[in-house]
C-alpha positions as CSV (number, residue, x, y, z in Angstrom):
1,X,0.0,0.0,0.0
2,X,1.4,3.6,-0.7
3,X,2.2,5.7,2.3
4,X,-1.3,6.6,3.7
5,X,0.2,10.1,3.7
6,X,0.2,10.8,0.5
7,X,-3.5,9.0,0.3
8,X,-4.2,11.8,2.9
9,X,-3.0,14.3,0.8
10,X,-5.3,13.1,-2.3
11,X,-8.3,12.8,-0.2
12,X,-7.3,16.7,1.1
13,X,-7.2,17.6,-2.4
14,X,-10.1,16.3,-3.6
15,X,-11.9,17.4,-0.5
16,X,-10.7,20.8,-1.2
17,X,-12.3,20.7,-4.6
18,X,-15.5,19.4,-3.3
19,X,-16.0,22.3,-0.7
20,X,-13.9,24.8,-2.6
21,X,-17.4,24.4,-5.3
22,X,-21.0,25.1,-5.5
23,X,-22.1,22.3,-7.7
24,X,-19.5,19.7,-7.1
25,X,-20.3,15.7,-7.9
26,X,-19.0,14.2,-5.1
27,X,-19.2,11.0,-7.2
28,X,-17.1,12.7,-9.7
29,X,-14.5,13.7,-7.5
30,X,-14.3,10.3,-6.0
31,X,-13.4,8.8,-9.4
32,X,-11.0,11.5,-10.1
33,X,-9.7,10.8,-6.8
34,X,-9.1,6.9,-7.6
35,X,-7.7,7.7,-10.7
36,X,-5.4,10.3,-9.3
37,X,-4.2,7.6,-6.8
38,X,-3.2,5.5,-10.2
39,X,-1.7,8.4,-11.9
40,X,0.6,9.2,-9.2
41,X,2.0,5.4,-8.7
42,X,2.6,5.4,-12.5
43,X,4.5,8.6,-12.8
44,X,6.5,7.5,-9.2
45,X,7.2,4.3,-11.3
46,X,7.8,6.5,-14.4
47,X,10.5,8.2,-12.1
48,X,12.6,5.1,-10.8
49,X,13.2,3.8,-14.3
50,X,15.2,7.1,-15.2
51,X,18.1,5.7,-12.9
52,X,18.4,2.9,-14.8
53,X,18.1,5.0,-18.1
54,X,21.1,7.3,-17.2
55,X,23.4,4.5,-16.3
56,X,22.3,2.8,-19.3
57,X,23.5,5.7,-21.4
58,X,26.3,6.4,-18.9
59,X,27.5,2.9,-19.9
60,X,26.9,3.0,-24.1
61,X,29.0,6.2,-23.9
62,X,32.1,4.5,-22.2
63,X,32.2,2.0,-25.0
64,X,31.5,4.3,-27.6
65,X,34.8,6.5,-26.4
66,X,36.8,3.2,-26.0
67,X,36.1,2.4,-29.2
68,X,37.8,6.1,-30.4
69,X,40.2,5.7,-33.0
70,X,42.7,7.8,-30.7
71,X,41.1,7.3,-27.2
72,X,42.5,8.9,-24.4
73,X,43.6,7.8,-20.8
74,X,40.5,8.7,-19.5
75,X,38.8,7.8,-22.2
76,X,40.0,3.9,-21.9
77,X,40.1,3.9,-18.0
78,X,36.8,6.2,-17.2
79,X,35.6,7.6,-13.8
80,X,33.1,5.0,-12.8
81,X,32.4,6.5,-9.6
82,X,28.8,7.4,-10.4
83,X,28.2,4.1,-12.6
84,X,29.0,2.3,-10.1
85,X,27.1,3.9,-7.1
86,X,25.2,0.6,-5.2
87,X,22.2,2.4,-4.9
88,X,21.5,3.4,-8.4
89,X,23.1,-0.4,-9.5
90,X,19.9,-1.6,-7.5
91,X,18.0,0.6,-9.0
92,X,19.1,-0.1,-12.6
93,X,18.7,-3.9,-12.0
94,X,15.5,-4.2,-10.0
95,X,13.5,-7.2,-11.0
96,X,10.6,-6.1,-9.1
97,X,10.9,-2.5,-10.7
98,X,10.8,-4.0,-14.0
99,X,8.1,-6.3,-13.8
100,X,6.2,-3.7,-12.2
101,X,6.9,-1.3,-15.3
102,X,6.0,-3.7,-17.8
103,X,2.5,-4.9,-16.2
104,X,1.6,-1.0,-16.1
105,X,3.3,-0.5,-20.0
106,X,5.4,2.4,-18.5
107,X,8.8,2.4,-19.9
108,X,11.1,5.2,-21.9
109,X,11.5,3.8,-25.2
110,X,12.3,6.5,-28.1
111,X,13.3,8.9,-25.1
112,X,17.2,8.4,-25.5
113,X,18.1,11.8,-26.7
114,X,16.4,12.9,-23.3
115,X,18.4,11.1,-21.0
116,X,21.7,11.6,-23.0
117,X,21.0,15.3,-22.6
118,X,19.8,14.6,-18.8
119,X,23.1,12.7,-18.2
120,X,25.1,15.9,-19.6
121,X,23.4,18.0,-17.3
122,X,24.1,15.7,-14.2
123,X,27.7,15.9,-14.9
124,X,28.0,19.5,-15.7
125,X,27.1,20.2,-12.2
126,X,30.1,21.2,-9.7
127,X,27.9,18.4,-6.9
128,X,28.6,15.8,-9.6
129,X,32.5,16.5,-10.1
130,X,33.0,16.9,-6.1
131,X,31.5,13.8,-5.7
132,X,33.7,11.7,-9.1
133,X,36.6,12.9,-7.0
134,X,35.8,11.6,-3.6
135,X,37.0,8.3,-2.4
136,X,35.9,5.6,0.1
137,X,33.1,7.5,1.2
138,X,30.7,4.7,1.8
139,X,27.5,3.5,1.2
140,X,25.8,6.8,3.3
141,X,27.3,9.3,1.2
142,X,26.5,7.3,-2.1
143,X,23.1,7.4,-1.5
144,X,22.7,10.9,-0.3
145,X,24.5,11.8,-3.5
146,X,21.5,9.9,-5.5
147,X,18.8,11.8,-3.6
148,X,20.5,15.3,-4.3
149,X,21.0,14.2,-8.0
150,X,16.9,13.8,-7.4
151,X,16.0,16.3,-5.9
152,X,18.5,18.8,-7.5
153,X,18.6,18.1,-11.0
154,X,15.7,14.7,-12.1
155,X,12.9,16.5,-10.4
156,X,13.7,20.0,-11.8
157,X,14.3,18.8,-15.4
158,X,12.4,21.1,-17.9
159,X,12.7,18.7,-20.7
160,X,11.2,16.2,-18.4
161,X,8.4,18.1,-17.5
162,X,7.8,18.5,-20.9
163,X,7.8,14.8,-21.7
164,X,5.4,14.1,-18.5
165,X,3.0,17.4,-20.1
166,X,2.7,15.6,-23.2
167,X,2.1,12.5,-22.3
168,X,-1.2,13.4,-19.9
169,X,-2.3,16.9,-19.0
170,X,-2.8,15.4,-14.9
171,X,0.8,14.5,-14.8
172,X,2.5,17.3,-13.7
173,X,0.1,18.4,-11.5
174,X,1.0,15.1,-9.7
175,X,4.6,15.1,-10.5
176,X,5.3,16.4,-6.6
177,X,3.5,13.9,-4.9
178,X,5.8,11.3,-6.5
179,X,8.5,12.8,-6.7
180,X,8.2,12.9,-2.7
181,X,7.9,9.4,-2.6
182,X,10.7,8.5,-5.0
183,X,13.0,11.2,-2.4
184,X,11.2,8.8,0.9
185,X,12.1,5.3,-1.2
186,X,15.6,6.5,-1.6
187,X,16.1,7.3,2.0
188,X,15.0,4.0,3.2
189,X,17.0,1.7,1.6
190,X,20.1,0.3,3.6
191,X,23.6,-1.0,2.7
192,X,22.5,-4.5,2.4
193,X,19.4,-4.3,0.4
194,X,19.5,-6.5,-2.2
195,X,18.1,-5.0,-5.7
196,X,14.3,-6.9,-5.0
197,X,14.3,-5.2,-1.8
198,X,15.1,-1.6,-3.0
199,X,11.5,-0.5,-3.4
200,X,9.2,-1.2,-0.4
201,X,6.1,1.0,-2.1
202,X,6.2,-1.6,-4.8
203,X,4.3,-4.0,-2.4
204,X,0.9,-2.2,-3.5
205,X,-2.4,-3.2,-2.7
206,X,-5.0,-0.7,-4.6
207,X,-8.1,-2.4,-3.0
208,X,-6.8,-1.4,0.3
209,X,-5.7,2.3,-1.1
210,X,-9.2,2.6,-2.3
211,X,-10.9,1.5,0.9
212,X,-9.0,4.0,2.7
213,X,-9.7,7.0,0.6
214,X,-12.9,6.2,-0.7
215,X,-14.1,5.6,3.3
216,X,-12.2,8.6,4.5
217,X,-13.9,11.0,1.7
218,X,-17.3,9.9,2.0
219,X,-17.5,10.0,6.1
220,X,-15.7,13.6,5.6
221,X,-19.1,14.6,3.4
222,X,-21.3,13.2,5.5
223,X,-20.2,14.0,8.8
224,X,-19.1,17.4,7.7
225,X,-21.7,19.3,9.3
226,X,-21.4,18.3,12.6
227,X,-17.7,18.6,12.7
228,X,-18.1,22.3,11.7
229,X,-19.8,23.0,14.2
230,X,-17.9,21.0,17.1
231,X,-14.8,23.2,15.4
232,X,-16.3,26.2,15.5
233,X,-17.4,25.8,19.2
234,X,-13.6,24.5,20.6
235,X,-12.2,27.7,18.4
236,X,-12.2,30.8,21.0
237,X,-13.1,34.0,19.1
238,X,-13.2,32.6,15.3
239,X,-16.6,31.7,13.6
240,X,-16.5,28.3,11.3
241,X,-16.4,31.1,8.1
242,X,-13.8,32.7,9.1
243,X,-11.2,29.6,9.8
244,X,-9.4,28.6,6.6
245,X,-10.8,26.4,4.3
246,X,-7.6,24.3,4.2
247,X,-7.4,24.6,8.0
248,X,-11.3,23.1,8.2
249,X,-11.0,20.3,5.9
250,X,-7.8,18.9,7.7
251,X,-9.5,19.5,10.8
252,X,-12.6,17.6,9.1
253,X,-10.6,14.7,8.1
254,X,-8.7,14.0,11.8
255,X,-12.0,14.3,12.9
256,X,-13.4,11.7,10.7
257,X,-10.3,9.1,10.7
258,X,-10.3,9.0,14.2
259,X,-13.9,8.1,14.4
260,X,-13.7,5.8,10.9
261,X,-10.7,4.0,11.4
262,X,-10.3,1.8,14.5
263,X,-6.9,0.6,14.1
264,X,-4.9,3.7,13.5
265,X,-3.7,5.0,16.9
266,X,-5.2,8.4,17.7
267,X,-1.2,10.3,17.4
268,X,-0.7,8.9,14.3
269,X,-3.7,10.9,13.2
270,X,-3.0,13.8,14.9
271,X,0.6,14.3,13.5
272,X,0.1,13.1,10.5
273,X,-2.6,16.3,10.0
274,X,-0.1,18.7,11.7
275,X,2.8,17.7,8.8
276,X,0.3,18.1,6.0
277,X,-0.8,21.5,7.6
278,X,3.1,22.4,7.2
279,X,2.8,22.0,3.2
280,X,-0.7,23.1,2.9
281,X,-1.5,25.7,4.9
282,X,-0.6,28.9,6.6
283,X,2.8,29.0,9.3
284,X,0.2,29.4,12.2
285,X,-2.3,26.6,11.2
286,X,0.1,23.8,13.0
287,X,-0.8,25.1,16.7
288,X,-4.0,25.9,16.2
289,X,-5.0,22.8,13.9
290,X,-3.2,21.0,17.2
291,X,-5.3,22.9,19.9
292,X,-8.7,22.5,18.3
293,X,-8.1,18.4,17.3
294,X,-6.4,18.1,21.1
295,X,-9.4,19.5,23.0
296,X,-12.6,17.8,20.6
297,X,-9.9,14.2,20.1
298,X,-10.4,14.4,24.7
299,X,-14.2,15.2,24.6
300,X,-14.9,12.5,21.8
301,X,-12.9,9.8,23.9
302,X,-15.2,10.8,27.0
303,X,-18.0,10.1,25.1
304,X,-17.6,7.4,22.9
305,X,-17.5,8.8,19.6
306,X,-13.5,7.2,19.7
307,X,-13.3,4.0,19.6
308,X,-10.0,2.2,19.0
309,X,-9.1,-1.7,18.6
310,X,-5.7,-2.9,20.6
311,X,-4.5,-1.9,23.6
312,X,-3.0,1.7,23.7
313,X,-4.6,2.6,20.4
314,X,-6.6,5.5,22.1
315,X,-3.5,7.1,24.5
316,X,-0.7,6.3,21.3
């Protein structure tokens, strides 16, 4: 199953454009929303095959300059620093990737003069040179390399946007979400992962995914009423139309996935809403999204409305 963060954050923004609209479907949106869910896993696959693709042309390139009729030193004995780096070997030879890939047809055939000019771009960078002429740095610093190559230069790539605009009109408008969860699948793989083992979010179950949002979106409608108003009355001084709307509707959904889902410990809900009020909303909305959830999360725990399965679930 994909991090149920980012499912939080499609269910926010789906939310958004249900409230943000007079004569919304919520139907409509809930569609959009599944579909969305699939759109984003493709273009996070979409985005783990380019390591592959650069090494790929990182590697045809070395041949073609050994193959020189007057070949240099360094032509003949090449920097393999980068080639070589563990984590983007696993990456480039992941069985799970590929078979992944070619169930959902994504792959970047006829999209060589893209990563050739990608590949220039990588090694025109001062990062990349600092890091061809560093030595027994370790696994650590290999992969922290590969996640600032990501972030840095991948993610930012205006010819790749380009390709991603062209091939669906929704891509790039998801393009953040997964490239946030290629940055997280990066930083979680260890020295002794094994190339299968690479990519957890791989292990995908889109039934589950769509229980999740599909319960959390409709018991967010229909109980959004009375969580306005149970808002409203914990929030000194501020009537319900004057609190943000992005404020309301993550208020709305702690609210709802406390109540909806019995299994997920009450502080898991309640930070997971305070980081997505970091990305989504104003500076001040963490402590007050925190006060308001802190005082109705008590009074719904004194009266039953929580209900948790396992022991701790309601304290943890």
């Amino acid at each position: 199953m994909l991090n149920r963060r980012y499912l939080r954050i499609k269910v926010y923004q789906s939310l958004y454009a249900f409230w943000q609209s007079d004569d919304a479907s919520a139907a409509r949106i809930e569609k959009e929303l599944v579909n969305s869910i699939d759109r984003t896993y493709d273009l996070y696959l979409s985005l783990l095959l380019i390591f592959g693709e650069l090494r790929h042309v990182g590697e045809l390139r070395i041949e073609e300059r050994k193959k020189k009729r007057l070949p240099t030193a360094e032509d003949l004995a090449p920097n393999r620093r980068f080639l070589d780096n563990p984590l983007l070997v696993a990456l480039a030879g992941s069985e799970r990737l590929r078979i992944e890939c070619e169930k959902r047809k994504i792959s970047w055939v006829g999209h060589h003069e893209l990563f050739t000019h990608l590949l220039r771009e990588v090694e025109a960078s001062p990062e990349h040179q600092a890091y061809l002429g560093e030595k027994g740095t370790g696994f650590k610093r290999d992969q922290g390399y590969l996640i600032q190559l990501f972030t840095q230069v991948i993610a930012n790539s205006e010819q790749l946007q380009e390709v991603f605009d062209g091939r669906s009109i929704y891509w790039l408008e998801d393009l953040d979400l997964a490239a946030a969860m290629v940055k997280r699948s990066l930083e979680q793989v260890r020295d002794a992962d094994s190339p299968d083992t690479v990519i957890d979010d791989l292990a995908r179950d889109p039934k589950e995914e769509q229980e999740f949002v599909s319960t959390l979106f409709r018991r967010c409608i229909q109980l959004g009423e009375e969580h306005e108003k149970a808002i409203a009355e914990k929030s000194s001084n501020w009537e319900s139309d004057r609190i943000a709307l992005s404020d309301m509707i993550l208020m709305k959904m702690a609210l709802t996935e406390v109540r909806s889902f019995e299994q997920i410990p009450v502080k898991v809900t309640m930070n997971e809403y305070i980081e997505i009020a970091k990305a989504y909303s104003t500076p001040k909305s963490k402590n007050f999204i925190n006060g308001v959830l802190d005082k109705l999360f008590m009074e719904m725990k004194a009266d039953g409305r929580i209900r948790k399965v396992g022991r701790g679930l309601l304290e943890s």
